[in-house]
C-alpha positions as a Markdown table, in Angstrom:
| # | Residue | x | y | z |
|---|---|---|---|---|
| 1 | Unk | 180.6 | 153.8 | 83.7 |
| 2 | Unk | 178.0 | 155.1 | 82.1 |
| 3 | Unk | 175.3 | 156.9 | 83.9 |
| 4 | Unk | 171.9 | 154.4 | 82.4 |
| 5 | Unk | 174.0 | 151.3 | 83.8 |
| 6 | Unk | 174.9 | 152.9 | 87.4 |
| 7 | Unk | 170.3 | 153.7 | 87.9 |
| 8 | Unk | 170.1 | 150.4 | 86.4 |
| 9 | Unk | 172.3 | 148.8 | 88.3 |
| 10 | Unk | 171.0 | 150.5 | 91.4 |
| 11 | Unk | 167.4 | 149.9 | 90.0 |
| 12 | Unk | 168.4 | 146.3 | 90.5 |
| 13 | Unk | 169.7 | 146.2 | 93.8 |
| 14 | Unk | 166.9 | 148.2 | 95.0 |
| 15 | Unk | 164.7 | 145.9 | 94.2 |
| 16 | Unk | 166.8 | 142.7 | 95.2 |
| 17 | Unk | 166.9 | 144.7 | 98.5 |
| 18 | Unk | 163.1 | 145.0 | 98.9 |
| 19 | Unk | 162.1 | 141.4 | 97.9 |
| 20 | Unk | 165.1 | 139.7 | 100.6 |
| 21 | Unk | 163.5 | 142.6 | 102.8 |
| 22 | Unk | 159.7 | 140.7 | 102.2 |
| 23 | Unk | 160.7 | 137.9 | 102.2 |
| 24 | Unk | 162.7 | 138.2 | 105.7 |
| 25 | Unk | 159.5 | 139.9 | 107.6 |
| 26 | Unk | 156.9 | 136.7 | 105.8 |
| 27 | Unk | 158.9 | 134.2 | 107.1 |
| 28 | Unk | 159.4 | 135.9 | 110.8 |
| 29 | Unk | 155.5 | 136.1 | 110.7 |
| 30 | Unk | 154.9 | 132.3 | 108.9 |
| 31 | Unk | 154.5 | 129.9 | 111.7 |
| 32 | Unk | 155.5 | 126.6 | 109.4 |
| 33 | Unk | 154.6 | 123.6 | 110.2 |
| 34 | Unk | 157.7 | 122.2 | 113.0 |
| 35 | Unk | 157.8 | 118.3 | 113.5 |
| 36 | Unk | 157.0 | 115.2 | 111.2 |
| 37 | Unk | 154.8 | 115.5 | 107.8 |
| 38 | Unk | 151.7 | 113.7 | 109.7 |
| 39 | Unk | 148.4 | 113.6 | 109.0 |
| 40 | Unk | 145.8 | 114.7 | 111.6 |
| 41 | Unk | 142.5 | 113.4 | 112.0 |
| 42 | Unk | 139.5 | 115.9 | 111.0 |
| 43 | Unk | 138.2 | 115.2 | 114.1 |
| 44 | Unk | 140.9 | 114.6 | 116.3 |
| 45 | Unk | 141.0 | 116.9 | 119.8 |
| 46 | Unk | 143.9 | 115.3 | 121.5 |
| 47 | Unk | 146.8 | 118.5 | 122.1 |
| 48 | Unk | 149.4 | 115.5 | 122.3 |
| 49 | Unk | 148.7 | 114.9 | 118.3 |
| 50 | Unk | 148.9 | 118.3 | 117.5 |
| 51 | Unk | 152.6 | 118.0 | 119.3 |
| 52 | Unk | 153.8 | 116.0 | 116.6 |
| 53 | Unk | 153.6 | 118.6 | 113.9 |
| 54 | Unk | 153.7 | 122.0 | 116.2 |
| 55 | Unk | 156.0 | 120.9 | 119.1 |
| 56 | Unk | 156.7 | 124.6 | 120.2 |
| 57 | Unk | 152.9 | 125.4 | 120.1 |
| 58 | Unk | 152.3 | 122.7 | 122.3 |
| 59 | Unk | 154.9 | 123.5 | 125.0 |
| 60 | Unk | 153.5 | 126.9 | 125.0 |
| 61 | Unk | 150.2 | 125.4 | 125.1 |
| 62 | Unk | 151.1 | 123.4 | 128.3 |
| 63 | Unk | 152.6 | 126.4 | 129.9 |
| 64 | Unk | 148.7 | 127.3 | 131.3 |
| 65 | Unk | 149.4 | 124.4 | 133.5 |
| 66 | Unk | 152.1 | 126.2 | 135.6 |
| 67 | Unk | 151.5 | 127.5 | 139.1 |
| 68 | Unk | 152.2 | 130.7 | 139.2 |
| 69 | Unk | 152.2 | 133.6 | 141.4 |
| 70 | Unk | 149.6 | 136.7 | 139.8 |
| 71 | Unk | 151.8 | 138.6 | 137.5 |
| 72 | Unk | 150.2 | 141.7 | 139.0 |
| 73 | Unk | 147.9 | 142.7 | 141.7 |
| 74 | Unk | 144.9 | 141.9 | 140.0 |
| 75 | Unk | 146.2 | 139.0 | 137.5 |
| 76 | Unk | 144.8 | 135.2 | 137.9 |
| 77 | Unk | 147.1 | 132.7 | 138.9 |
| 78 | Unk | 146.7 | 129.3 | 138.6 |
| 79 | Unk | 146.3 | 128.0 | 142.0 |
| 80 | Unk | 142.5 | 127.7 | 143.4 |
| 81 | Unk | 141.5 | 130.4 | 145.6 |
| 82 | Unk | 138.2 | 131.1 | 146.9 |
| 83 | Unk | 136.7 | 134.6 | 145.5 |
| 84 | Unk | 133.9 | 134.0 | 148.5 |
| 85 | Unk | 136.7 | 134.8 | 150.8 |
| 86 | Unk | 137.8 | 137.3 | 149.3 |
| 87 | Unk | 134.2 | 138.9 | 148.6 |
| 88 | Unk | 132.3 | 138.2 | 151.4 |
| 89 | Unk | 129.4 | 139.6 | 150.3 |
| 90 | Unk | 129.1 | 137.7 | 147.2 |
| 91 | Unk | 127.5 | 135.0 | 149.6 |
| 92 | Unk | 124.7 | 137.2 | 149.9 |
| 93 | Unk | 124.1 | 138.4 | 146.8 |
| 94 | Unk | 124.1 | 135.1 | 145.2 |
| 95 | Unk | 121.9 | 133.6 | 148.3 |
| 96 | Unk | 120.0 | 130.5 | 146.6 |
| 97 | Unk | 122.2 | 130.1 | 144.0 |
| 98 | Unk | 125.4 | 127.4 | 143.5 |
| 99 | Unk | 127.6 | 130.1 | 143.1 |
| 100 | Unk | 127.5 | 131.1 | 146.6 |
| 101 | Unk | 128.6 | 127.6 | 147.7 |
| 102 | Unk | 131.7 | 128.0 | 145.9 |
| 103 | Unk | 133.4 | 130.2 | 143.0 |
| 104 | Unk | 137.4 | 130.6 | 142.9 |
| 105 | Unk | 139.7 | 132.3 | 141.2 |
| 106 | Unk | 139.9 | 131.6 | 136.9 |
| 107 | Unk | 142.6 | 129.3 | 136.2 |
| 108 | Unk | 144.6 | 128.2 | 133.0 |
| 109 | Unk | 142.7 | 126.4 | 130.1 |
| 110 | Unk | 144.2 | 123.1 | 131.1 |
| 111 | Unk | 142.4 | 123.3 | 134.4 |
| 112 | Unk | 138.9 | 123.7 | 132.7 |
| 113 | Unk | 138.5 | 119.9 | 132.9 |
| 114 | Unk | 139.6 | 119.1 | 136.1 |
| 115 | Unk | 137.6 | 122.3 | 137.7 |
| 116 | Unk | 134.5 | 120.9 | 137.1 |
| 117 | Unk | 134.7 | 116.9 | 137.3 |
| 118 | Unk | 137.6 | 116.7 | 138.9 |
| 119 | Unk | 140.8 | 114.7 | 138.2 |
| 120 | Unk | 144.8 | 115.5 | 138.6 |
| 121 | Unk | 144.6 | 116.0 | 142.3 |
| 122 | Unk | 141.7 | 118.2 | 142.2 |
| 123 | Unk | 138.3 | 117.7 | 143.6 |
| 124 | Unk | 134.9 | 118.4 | 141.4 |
| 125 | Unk | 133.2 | 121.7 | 142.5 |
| 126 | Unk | 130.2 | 121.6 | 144.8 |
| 127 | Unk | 128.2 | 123.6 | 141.8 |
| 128 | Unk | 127.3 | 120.3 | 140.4 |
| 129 | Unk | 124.6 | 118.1 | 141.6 |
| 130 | Unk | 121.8 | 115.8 | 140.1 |
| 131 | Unk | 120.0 | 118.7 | 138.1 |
| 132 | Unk | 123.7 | 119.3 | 136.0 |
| 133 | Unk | 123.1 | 119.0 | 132.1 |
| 134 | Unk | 125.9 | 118.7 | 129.8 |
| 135 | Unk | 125.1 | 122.2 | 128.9 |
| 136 | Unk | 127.6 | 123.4 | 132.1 |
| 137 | Unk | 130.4 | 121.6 | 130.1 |
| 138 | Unk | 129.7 | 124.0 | 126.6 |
| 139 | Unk | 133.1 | 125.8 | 126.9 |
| 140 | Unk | 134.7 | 122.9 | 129.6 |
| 141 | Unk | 136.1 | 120.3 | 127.1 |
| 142 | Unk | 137.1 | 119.7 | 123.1 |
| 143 | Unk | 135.1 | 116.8 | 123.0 |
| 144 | Unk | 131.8 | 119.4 | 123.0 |
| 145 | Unk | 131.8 | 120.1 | 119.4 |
| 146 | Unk | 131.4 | 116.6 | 118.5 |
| 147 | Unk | 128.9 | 115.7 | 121.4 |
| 148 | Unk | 126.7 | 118.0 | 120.1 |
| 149 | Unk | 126.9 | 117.1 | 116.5 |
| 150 | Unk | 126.3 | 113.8 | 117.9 |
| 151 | Unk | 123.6 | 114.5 | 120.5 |
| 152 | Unk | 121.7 | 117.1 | 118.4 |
| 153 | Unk | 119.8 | 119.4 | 121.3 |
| 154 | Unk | 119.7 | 116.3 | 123.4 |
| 155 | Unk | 123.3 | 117.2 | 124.6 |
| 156 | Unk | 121.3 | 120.4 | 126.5 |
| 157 | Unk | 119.4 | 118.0 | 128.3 |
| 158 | Unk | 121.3 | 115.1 | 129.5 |
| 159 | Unk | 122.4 | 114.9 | 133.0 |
| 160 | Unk | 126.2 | 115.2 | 133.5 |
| 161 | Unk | 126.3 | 112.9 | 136.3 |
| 162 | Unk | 123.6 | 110.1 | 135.0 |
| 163 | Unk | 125.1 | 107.1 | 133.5 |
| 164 | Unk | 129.1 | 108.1 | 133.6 |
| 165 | Unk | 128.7 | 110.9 | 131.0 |
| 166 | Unk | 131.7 | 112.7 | 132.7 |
| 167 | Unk | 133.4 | 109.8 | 130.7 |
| 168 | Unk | 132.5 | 111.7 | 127.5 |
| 169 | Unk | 134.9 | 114.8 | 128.6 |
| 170 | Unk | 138.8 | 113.5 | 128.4 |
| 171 | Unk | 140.5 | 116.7 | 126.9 |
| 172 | Unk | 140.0 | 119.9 | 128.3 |
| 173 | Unk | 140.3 | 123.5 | 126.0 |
| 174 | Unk | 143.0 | 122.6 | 123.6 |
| 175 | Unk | 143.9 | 123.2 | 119.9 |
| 176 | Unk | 140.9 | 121.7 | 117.8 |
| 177 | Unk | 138.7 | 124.4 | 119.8 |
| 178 | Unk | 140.1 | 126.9 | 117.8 |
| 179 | Unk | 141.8 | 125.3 | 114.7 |
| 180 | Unk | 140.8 | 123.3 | 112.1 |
| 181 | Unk | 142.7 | 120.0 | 112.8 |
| 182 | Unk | 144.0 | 119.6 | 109.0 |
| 183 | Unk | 144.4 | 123.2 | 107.8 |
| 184 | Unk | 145.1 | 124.8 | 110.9 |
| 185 | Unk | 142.7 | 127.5 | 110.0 |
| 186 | Unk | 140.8 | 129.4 | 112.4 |
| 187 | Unk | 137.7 | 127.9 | 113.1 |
| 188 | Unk | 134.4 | 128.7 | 115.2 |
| 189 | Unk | 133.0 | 125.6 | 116.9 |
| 190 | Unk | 130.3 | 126.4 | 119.1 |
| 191 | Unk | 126.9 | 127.2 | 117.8 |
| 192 | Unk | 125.9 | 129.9 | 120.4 |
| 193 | Unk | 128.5 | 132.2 | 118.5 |
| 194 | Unk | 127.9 | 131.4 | 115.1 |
| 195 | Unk | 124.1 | 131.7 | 115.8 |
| 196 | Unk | 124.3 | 135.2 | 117.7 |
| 197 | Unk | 126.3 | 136.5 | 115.0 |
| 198 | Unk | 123.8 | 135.8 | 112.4 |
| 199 | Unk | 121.1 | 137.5 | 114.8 |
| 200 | Unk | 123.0 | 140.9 | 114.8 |
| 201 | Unk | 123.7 | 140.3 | 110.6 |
| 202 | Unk | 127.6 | 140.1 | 111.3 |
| 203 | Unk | 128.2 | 136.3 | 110.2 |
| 204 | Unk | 131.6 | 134.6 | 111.3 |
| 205 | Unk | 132.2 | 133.6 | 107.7 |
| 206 | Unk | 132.4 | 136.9 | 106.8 |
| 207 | Unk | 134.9 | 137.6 | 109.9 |
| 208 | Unk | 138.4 | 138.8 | 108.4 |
| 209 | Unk | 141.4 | 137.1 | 110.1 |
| 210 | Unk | 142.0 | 140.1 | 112.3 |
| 211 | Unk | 138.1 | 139.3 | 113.3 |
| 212 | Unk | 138.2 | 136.0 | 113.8 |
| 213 | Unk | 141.3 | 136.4 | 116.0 |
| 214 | Unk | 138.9 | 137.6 | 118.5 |
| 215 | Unk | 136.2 | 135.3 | 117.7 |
| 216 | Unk | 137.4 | 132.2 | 118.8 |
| 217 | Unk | 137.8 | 133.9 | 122.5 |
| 218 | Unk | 134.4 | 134.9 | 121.8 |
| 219 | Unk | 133.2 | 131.3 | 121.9 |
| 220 | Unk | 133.9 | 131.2 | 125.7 |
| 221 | Unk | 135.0 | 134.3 | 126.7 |
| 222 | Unk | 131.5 | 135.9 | 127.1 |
| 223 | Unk | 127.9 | 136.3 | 128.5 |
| 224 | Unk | 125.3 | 133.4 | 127.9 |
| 225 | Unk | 122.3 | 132.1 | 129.4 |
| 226 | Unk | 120.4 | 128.8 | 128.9 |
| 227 | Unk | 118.0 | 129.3 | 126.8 |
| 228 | Unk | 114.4 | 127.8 | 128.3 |
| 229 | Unk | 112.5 | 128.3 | 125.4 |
| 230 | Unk | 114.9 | 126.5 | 122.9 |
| 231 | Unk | 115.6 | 123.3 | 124.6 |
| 232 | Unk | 118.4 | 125.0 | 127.1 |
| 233 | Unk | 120.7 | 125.7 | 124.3 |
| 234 | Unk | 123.2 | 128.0 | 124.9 |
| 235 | Unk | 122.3 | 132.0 | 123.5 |
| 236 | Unk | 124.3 | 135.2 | 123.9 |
| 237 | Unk | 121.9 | 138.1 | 124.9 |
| 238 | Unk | 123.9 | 140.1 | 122.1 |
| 239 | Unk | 120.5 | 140.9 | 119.6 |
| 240 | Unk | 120.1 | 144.7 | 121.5 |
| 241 | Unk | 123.3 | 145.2 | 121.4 |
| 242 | Unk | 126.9 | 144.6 | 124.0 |
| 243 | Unk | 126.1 | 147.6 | 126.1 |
| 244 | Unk | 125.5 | 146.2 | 129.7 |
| 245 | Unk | 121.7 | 148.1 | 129.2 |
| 246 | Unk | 121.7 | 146.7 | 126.0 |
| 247 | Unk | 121.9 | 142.6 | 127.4 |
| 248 | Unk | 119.7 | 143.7 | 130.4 |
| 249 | Unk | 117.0 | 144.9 | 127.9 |
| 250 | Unk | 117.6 | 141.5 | 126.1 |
| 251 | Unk | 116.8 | 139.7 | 129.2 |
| 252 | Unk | 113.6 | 141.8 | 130.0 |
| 253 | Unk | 112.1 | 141.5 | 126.9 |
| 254 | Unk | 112.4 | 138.0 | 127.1 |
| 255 | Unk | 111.7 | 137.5 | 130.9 |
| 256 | Unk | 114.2 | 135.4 | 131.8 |
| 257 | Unk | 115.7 | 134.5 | 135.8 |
| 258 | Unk | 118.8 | 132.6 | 136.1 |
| 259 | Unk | 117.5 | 132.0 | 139.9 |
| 260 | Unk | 114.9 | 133.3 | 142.5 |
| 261 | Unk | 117.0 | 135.1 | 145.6 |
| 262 | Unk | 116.7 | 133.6 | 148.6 |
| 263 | Unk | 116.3 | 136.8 | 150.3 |
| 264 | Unk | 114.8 | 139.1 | 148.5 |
| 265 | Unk | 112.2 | 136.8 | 146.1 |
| 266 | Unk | 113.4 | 138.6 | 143.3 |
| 267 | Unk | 114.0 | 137.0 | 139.7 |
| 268 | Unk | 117.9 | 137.2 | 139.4 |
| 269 | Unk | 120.6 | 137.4 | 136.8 |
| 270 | Unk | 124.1 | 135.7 | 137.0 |
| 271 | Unk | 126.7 | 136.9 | 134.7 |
| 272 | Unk | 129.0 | 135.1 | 132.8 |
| 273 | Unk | 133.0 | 136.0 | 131.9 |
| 274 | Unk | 132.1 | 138.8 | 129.6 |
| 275 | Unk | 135.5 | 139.8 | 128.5 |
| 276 | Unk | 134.5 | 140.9 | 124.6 |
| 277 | Unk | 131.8 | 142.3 | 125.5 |
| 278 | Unk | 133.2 | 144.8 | 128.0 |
| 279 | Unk | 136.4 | 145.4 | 125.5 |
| 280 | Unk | 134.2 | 146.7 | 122.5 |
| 281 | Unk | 134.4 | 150.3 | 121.9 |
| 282 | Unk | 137.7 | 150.2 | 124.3 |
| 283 | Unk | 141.0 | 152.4 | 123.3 |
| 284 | Unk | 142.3 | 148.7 | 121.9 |
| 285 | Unk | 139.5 | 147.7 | 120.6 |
| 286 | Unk | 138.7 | 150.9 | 118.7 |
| 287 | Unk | 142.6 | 151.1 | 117.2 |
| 288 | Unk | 141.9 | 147.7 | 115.6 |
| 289 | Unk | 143.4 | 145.6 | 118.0 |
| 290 | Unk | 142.2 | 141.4 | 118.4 |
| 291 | Unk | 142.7 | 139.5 | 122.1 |
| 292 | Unk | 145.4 | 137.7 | 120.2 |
| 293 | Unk | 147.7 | 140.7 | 119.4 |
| 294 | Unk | 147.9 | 141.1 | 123.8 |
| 295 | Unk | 147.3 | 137.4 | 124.9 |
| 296 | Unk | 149.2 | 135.5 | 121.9 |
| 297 | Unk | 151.9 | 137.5 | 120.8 |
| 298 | Unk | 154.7 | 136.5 | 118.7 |
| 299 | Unk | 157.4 | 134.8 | 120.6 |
| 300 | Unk | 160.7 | 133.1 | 120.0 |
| 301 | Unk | 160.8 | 129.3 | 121.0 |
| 302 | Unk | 164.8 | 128.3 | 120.0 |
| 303 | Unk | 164.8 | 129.2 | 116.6 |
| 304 | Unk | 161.2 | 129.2 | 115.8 |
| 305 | Unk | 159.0 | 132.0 | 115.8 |
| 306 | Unk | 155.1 | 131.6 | 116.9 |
| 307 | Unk | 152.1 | 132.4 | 118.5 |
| 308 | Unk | 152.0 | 132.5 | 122.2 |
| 309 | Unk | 149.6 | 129.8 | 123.1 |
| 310 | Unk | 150.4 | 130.7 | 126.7 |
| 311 | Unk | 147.1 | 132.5 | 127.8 |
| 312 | Unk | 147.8 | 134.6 | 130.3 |
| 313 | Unk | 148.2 | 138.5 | 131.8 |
| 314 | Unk | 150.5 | 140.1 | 128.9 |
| 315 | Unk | 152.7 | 141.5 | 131.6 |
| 316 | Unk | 154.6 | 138.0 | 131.6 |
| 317 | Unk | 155.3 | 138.7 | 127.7 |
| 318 | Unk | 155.8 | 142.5 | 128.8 |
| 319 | Unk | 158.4 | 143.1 | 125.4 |
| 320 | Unk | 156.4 | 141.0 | 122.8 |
| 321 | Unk | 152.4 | 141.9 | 124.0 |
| 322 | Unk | 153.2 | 145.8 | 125.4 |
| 323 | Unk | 156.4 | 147.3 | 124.2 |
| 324 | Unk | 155.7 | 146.6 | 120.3 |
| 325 | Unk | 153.2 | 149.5 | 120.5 |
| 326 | Unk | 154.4 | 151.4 | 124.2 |
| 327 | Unk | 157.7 | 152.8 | 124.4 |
| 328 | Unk | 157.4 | 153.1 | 128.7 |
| 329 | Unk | 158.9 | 150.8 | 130.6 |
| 330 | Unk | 157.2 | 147.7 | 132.0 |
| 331 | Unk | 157.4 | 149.5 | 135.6 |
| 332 | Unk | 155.5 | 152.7 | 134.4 |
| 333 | Unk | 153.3 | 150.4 | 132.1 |
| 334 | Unk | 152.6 | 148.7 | 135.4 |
| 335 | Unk | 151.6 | 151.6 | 138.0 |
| 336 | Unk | 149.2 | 152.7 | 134.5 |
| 337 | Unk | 147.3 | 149.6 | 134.9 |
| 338 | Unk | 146.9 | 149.3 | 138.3 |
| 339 | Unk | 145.7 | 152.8 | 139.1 |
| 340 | Unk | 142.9 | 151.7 | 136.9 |
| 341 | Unk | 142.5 | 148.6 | 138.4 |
| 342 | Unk | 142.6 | 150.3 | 142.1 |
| 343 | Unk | 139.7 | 152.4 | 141.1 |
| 344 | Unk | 137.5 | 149.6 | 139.2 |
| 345 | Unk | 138.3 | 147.5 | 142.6 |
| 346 | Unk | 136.9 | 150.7 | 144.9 |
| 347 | Unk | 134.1 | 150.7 | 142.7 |
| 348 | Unk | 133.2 | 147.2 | 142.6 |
| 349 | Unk | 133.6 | 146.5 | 146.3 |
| 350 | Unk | 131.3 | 149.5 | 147.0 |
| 351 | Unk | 128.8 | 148.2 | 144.5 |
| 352 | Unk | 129.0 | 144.8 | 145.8 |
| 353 | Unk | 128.1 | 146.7 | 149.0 |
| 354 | Unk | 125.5 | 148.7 | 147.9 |
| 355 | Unk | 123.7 | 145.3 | 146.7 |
| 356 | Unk | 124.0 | 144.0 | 149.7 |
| 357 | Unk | 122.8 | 146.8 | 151.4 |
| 358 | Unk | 119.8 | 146.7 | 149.4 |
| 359 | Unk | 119.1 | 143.0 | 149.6 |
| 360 | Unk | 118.9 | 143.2 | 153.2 |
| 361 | Unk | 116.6 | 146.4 | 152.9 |
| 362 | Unk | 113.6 | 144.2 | 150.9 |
| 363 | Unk | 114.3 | 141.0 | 153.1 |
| 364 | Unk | 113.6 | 143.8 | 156.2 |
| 365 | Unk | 110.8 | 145.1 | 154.5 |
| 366 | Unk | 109.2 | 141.5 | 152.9 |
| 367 | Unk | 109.4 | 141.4 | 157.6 |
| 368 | Unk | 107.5 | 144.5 | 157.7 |
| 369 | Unk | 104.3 | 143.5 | 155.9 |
| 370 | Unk | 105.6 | 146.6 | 153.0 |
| 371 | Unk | 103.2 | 146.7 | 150.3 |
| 372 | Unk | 103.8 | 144.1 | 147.1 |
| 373 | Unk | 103.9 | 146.7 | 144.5 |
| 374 | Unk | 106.9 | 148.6 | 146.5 |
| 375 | Unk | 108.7 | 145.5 | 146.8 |
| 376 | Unk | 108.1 | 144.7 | 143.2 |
| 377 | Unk | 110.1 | 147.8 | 142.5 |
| 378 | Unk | 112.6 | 147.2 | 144.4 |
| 379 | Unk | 113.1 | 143.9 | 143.4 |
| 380 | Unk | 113.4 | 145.3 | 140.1 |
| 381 | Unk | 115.7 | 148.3 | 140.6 |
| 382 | Unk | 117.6 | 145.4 | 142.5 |
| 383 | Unk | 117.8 | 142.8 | 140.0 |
| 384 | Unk | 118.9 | 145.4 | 137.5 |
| 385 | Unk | 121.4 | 146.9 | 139.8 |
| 386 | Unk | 123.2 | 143.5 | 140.2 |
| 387 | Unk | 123.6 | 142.4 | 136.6 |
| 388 | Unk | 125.5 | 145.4 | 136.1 |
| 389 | Unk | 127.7 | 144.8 | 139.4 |
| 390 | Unk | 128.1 | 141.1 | 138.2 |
| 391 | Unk | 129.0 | 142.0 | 134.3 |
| 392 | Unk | 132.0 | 143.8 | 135.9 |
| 393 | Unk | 132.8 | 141.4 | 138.6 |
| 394 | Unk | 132.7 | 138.3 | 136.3 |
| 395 | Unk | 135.0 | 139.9 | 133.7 |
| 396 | Unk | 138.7 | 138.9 | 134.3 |
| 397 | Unk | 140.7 | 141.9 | 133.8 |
| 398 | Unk | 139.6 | 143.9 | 136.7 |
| 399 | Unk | 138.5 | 147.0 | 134.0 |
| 400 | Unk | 141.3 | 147.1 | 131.9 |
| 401 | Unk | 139.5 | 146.1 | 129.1 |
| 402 | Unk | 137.6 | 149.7 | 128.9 |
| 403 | Unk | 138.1 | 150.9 | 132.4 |
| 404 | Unk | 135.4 | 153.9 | 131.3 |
| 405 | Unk | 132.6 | 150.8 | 130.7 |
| 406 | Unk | 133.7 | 149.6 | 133.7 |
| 407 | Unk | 133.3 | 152.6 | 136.1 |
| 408 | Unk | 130.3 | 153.5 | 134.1 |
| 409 | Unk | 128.3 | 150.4 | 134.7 |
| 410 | Unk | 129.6 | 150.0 | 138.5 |
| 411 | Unk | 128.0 | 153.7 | 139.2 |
| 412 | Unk | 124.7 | 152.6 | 137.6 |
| 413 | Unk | 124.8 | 149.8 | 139.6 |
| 414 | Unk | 125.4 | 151.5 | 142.8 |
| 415 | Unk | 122.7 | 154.5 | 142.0 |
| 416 | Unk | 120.0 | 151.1 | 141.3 |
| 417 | Unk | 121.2 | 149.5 | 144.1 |
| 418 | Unk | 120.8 | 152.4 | 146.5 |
| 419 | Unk | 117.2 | 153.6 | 144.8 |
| 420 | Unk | 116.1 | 150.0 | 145.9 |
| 421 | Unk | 117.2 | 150.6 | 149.5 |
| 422 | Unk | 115.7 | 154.0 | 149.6 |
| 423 | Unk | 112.4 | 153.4 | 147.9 |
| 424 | Unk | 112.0 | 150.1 | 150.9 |
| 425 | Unk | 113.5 | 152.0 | 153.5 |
| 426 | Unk | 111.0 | 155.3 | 152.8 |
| 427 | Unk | 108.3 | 152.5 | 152.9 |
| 428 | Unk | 109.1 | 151.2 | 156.4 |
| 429 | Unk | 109.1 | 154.7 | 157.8 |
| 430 | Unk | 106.0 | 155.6 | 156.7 |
């Protein structure tokens, strides 16, 4: 044969190669659409009518209801436990506050619902009284998008448990959250984002995908306050920066106090879930990885391939979450992650500790007639000293996130929270 036709010939397979090649990996990444050709309501935030077109999404989706056992030491499970008991100081360092009355372990996304109001067998927290505004529901329930489109800033303002608005909350975190209910797009629907975003001149609809996969979590998945001076709308203390100094220089320059401490007096913080946050500038972070890659990976439901929507430790999806990128087994991967979390745990316990220590050493001195200005200094080293402990606490991965931020922040906590003590305790003595 002659020579042109066999490189031609080859030329041509080559190329038939590479295109079945393309076209094998597209459709192993496309999540097509599975059930019926149905239309879906703009505005719909039901899961069950999203099972009609993405069956195997759902299912996945409904897994966050199982009970489960943590997947490791540190991992959530789904059952309620109280973290009071298992951090009995956190009574004391949240003294005048709800969350001393009761906080317990974070549960699944189908739970957010129930949690707070109550319903399926489980009883409404004791965190909610008269005083509640529909503002404690912001990241509890798909209906909140619409409510406030609805509601305009009134939404901030209403009481939850005036005039059965707990009726207005059926669905709890669920697909339209996320997705745009005809397009299936990504989709950011909670203002507090959107607006803090704009603030720091990185606005969502310039996110790339990559971004936005990251972004959604960020709706929820984060630090906020109420915001006193704008009608109690939800803000992210992001405009400094995400550095734990960075929010607690927000929050100075500002002024704000979540609560007054019962012990000490003092103007206090209470920390949210920070999870981005605490991941940015992190070894997964910085290599260009989104929460999705870890906590939605790419799994095989029969013979469909999708999205996890299973959120959950990415030790139960060891193979599709960790090995893609680590070639150790899930054993080794396993003793990695837990002698980081081991050491975040010492730290946080003995910052928790040092807190305490210090609350107890201005509600002995307040006792002692000490001079106002000293306490005001201690109440200050104090208040700053707990924010940090309380950024790390809050955050649900027990460090692995950035176990450096982590360990970093808890020793700046401890060194405020023992300045405090000293600078009360020098006072006494005099």
């Amino acid at each position: 044969m002659n020579r042109k036709w066999i490189i031609a010939i080859g030329a041509a397979l080559a190329v038939v190669l590479v295109g079945v090649g393309t076209f094998t990996y597209v459709a192993n990444k496309t999540e097509a659409v599975e059930g019926p050709a149905v239309s879906i309501s703009p505005n719909e935030t039901d899961p069950a009518v999203f099972k009609l077109l993405y069956p195997a999404h759902y299912d996945s989706y409904m897994r966050n209801g199982e009970m489960h056992e943590p997947a490791l030491k540190y991992a959530s499970s789904e059952k309620k436990k109280s973290r009071l008991d298992q951090f009995p100081y956190m009574r004391t360092l949240w003294a005048g506050m709800a969350f001393s009355k009761e906080y317990n372990e974070a549960r699944g996304h189908l739970y957010t619902l129930d949690d707070v109001v109550g319903g399926n067998g489980t009883e409404a927290t004791q965190r909610i009284n008269d005083k509640t505004n529909l503002t404690c529901m912001y990241c509890k329930s798909a209906q909140v998008p619409q409510l406030i489109e609805q509601m305009g800033d009134a939404f901030y303002n209403t009481k939850l448990l005036a005039d059965n608005n707990t009726d207005l909350f059926v669905h709890p975190i669920s697909c339209s959250d996320c997705h745009d209910p005809q397009t299936m797009e990504l989709r950011i629907t909670r203002p507090a984002l959107v607006e803090a975003m704009e603030r720091i001149g990185r606005p969502v609809e310039n996110a790339t995908r990559q971004e936005m996969r990251s972004l959604v979590c960020a709706q929820c998945h984060v630090e906020y306050f109420f915001n006193p001076n704008d009608a109690n709308r939800v803000y992210f203390p992001w405009d400094k920066g995400f550095e734990p100094e960075d929010m607690y220089a927000y929050y100075e320059e500002i002024g704000f106090s979540d609560w007054t401490h019962a012990q000490t007096g003092g103007g206090m913080l209470k920390a949210q879930h920070p999870e981005f946050e605490m991941f940015q500038g992190s070894v997964h972070q910085r290599a260009g990885l989104s929460c999705a890659d870890c906590h939605m990976p790419y799994v095989t439901e029969g013979s469909t391939k999708i999205s996890s929507h299973w959120w959950t430790s990415p030790f139960r999806t060891f193979e599709q979450s960790c090995a893609q990128c680590h070639r150790e087994s899930q054993e080794e991967m396993a003793q990695r992650v837990l002698h980081t979390q081991d050491r975040v745990k010492e730290a946080l316990d003995r910052a928790g500790i040092a807190n305490q220590d210090a609350i107890l050493a201005i509600e002995k001195a307040i006792a002692a007639g000490v001079d106002e200005e000293i306490l005001n200094q201690a109440r200050a080293l104090h208040r700053e000293a707990q924010f940090y402990w309380d950024l790390a606490s809050a955050e649900n991965s027990f460090g692995f996130h950035n176990p450096q931020k982590f360990l970093e922040t808890l020793a700046d906590s401890i060194d405020l929270a023992r300045q405090a003590e000293l600078l009360v305790t020098r006072a006494m003595n005099k």
